[in-house]
C-alpha positions in Angstrom: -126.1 3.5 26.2 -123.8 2.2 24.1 -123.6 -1.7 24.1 -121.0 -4.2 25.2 -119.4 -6.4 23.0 -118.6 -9.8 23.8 -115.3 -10.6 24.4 -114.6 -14.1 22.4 -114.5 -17.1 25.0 -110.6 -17.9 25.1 -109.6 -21.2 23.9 -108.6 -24.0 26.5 -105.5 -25.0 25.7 -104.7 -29.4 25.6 -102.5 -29.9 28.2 -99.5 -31.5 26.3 -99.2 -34.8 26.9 -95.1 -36.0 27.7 -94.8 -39.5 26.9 -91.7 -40.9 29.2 -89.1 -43.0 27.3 -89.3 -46.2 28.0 -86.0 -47.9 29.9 -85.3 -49.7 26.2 -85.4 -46.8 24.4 -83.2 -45.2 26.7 -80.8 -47.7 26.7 -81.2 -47.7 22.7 -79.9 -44.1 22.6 -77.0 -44.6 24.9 -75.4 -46.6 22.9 -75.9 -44.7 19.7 -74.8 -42.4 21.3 -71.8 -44.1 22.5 -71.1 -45.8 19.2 -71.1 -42.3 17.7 -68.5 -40.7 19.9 -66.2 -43.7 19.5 -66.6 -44.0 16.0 -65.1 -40.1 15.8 -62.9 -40.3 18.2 -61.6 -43.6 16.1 -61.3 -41.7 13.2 -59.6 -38.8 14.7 -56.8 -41.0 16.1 -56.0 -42.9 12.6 -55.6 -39.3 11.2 -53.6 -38.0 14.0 -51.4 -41.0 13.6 -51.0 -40.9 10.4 -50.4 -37.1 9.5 -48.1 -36.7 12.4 -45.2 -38.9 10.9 -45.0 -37.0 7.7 -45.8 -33.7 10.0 -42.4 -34.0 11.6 -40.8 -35.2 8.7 -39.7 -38.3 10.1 -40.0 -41.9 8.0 -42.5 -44.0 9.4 -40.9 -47.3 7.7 -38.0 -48.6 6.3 -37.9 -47.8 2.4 -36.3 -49.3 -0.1 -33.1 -48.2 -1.7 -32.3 -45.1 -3.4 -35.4 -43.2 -1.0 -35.5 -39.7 -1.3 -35.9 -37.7 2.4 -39.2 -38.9 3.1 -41.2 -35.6 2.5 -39.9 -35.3 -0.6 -40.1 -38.9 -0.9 -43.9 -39.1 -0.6 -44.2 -36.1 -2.3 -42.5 -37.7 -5.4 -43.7 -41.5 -5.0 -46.9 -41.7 -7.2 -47.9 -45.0 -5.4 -47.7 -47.4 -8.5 -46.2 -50.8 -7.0 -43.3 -51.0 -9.8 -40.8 -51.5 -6.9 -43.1 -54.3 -5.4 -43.7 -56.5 -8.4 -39.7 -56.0 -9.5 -38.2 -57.2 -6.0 -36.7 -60.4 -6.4 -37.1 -61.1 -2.5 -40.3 -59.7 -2.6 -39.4 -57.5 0.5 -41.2 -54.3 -0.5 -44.9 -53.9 0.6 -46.9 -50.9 0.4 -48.4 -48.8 3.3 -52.2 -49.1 4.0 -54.5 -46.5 5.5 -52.6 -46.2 9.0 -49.9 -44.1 7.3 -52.2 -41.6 6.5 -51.1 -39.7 4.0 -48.4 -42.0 3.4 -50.7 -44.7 2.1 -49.9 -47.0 -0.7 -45.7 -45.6 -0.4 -43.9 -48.8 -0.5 -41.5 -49.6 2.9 -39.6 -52.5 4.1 -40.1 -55.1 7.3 -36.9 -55.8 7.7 -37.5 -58.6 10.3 -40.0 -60.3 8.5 -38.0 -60.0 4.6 -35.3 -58.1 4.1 -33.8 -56.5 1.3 -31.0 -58.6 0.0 -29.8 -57.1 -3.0 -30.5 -59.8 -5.2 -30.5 -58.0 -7.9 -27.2 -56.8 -8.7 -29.0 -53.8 -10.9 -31.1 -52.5 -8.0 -34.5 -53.4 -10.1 -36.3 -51.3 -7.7 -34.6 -47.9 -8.0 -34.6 -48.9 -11.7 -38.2 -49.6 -12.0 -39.7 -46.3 -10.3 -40.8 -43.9 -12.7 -40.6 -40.5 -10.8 -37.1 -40.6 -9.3 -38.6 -41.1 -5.7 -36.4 -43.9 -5.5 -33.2 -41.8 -6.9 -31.7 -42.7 -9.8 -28.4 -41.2 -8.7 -27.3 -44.7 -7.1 -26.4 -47.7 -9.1 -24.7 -49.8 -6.9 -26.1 -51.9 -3.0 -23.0 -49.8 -2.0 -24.4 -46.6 -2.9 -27.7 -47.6 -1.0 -28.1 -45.2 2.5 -31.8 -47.1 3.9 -31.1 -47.0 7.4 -28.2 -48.2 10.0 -28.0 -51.4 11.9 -27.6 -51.0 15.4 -27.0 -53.7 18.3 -30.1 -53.2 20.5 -30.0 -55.9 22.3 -26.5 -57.1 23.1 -27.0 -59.0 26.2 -29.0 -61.5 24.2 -26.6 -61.7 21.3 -25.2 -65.2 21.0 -22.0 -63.8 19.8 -21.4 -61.8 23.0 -22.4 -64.7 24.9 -19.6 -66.7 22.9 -22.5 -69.3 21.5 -22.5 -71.1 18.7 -26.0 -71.7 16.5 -27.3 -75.0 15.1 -30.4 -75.1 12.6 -32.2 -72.8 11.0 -31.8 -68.9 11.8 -35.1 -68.2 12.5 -37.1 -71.3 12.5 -38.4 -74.1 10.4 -41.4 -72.3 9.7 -39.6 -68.6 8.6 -40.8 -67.3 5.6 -38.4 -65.4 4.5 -36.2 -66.1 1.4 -32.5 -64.7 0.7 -30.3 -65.6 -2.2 -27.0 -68.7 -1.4 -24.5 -67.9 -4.3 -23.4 -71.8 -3.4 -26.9 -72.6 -3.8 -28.5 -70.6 -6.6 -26.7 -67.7 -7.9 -30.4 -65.8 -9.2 -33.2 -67.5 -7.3 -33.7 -67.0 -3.7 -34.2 -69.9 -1.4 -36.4 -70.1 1.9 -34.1 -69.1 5.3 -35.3 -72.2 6.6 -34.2 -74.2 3.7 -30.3 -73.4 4.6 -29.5 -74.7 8.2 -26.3 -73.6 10.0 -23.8 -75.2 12.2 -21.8 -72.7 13.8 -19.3 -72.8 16.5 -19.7 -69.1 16.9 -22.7 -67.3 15.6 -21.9 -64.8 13.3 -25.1 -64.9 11.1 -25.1 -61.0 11.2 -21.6 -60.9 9.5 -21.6 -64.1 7.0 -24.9 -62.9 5.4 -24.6 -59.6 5.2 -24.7 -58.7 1.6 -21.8 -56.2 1.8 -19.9 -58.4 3.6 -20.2 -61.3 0.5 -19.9 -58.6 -2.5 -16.4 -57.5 -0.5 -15.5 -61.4 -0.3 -16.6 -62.3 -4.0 -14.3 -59.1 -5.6 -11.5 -60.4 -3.2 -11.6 -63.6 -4.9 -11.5 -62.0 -7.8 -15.3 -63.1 -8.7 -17.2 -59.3 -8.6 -20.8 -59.6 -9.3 -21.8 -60.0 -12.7 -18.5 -59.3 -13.5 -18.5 -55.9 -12.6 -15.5 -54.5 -10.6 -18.1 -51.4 -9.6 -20.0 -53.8 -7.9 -17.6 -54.0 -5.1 -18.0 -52.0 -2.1 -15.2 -49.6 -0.8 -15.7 -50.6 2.9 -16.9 -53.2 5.2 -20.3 -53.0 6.6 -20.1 -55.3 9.5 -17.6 -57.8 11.0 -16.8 -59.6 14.8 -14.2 -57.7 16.9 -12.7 -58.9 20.4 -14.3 -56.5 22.8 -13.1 -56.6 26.7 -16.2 -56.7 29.7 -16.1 -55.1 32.8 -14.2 -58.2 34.2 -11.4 -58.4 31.8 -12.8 -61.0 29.7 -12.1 -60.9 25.8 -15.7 -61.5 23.5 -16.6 -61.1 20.1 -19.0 -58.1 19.5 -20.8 -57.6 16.2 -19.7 -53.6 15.1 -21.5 -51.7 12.6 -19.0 -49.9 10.3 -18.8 -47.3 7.7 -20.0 -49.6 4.3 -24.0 -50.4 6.7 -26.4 -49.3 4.3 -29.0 -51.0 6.2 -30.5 -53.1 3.9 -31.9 -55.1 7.3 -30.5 -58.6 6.5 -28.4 -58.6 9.9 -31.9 -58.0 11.7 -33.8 -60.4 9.6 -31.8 -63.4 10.2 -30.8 -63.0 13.9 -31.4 -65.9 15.3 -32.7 -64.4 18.9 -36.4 -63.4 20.5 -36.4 -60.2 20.2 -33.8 -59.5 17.6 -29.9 -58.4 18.8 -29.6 -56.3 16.3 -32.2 -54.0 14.3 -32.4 -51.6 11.9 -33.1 -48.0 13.0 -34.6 -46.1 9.7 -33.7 -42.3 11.4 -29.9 -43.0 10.7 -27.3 -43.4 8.2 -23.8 -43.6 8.0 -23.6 -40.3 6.6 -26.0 -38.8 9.2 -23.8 -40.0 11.8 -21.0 -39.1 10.3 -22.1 -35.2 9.8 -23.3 -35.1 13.7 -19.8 -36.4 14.9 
C-alpha cells in the first residue's frame, strides 16, 4: 500500500491588529489637510488673477508715459526700474507678484502720486532702454496714459458751486507736485500749498496742460521751448444747465487729456470726482465715435 504523505500543518495566520486613530490625530490631519487645499487653491487664484489681465490684453495699471499697448508693453519692458529712480515726483512704482506675469512692470497710482510732468524732457521715456516706454514722444503733449473722467459728479464741489479752503487732500497727503511760483525744479508736498478758493477748480488750475498752455500764452514756454506747448486744452470749467434750469460749472474733459492723473490726485473729495480710467484715450475715443 502505498503510503500517505503528510500534508504540512497550515500556518495560522496573526489576526492584524487595527489600531484606531486617536481623536488628536484625527483632528491633526484635518487640518493638514485643510491647510493643503487652501494653500492650492491660494495659489491658483494669484495665478488666475494675474495671467488673466495680460490674457485679455487689457492694462492692469496706469503706466507711465510713452507705454506701448500693454502686451507689447510687457513684452518689451525688461523690468529694470530706470523709469523709477529718474521720476522727479517719484510716481512710478513697480508691480509685485499679484500681476502675475506683469511683475516688476512699472505703473502709476494716480490717487496716491501722480505724474506731473516735472520734467519737461520726459526723464522716463528717456531713461528706458528697450523702447517699451516709446521713444516716439517728446513732449507731456504727446503723452496718451489714460483719460480723466468725472465719476462722481454729484460730489464734485464745482457742481455743487463750493468753494475749497486748505489743503487739497489733507495735512497729512503725501504727495508732492511741482509750484512754478514756488520752485520751478523741485517739487513741494500737496500739503505744503494750501488753497483758498471761491470756486473749486483744483482739477483745472493744476492740471499740467492747463499751466504749459498758460505759461506759452504769456510768452514764458517751458524751458524756453515753443514745442513744449500743447496744441489743445485738456480740461477747463463750463456753465452746464440741471434738470431745473439752474446754470453750474462742470469740469469737461477735452481733446489735449493725456491722463497724466493730476486732476484725480488732487481732488479734494472722499472718493475722488474725477478719476483716471487707464482703458481710454483721447484717440481711442476719438476712433469709436
Amino acid at each position: 500500500m502505498a503510503e500517505k504523505k503528510e500534508q504540512p500543518a497550515q500556518q495560522t495566520k496573526k489576526p492584524v491588529r487595527k489600531f484606531k486613530k486617536s481623536p488628536t490625530r484625527r483632528r491633526q490631519e484635518r487640518r493638514e489637510f485643510l491647510r493643503s487645499a487652501g494653500l492650492a487653491a491660494g495659489v491658483l487664484s494669484l495665478s488666475l488673477l494675474g495671467l488673466m489681465p495680460v490674457s485679455k490684453g487689457k492694462a492692469a495699471r496706469l503706466r507711465p508715459p510713452g507705454a506701448l499697448e500693454e502686451q507689447e508693453f510687457l513684452a518689451a519692458c525688461i523690468k529694470c526700474g530706470q523709469c523709477v529712480q529718474v521720476c522727479p515726483v517719484e510716481a512710478i512704482e513697480l508691480a509685485d507678484i499679484f500681476d502675475g506675469v506683469g511683475i516688476g512692470a512699472p505703473y502709476i497710482t494716480a490717487r496716491d502720486q501722480a505724474c506731473d510732468f516735472s520734467c519737461d524732457g520726459l526723464q522716463c521715456v528717456l531713461a528706458c532702454p528697450t523702447g517699451a516706454l516709446t521713444h516716439e514722444i517728446n513732449y507731456p503733449a504727446e503723452s496718451r496714459m489714460g483719460l480723466a473722467e468725472l465719476v462722481n459728479e454729484s460730489a464734485c464741489l464745482a457742481v455743487q458751486g463750493l468753494g475749497f479752503k486748505g489743503a487739497a487732500r489733507g495735512s497729512d497727503f503725501p504727495g508732492t507736485l511741482r509750484f512754478e511760483e514756488v520752485d520751478r525744479w523741485n517739487p513741494i508736498p500737496l500739503a505744503d500749498h494750501p488753497f483758498d478758493l471761491e470756486l473749486c477748480d483744483l482739477c483745472v488750475r493744476l492740471c499740467p496742460i492747463e499751466i504749459r498752455i498758460a505759461q506759452c500764452n504769456a510768452g514764458k514756454p517751458p524751458s524756453n521751448d515753443p514745442n513744449q506747448c500743447p496744441p489743445k486744452h485738456a480740461i477747463e470749467l463750463q456753465p452746464v444747465a440741471d434738470n431745473g434750469g439752474e446754470t453750474k460749472m462742470k469740469p469737461v474733459i477735452l481733446d489735449g487729456c493725456v491722463g497724466c492723473g493730476v486732476c484725480e490726485m488732487v481732488c479734494p473729495v472722499e472718493p475722488t470726482a474725477i478719476a483716471i480710467d487707464y482703458r481710454k484715450t483721447v484717440d481711442t475715443v476719438a476712433r469709436a465715435l
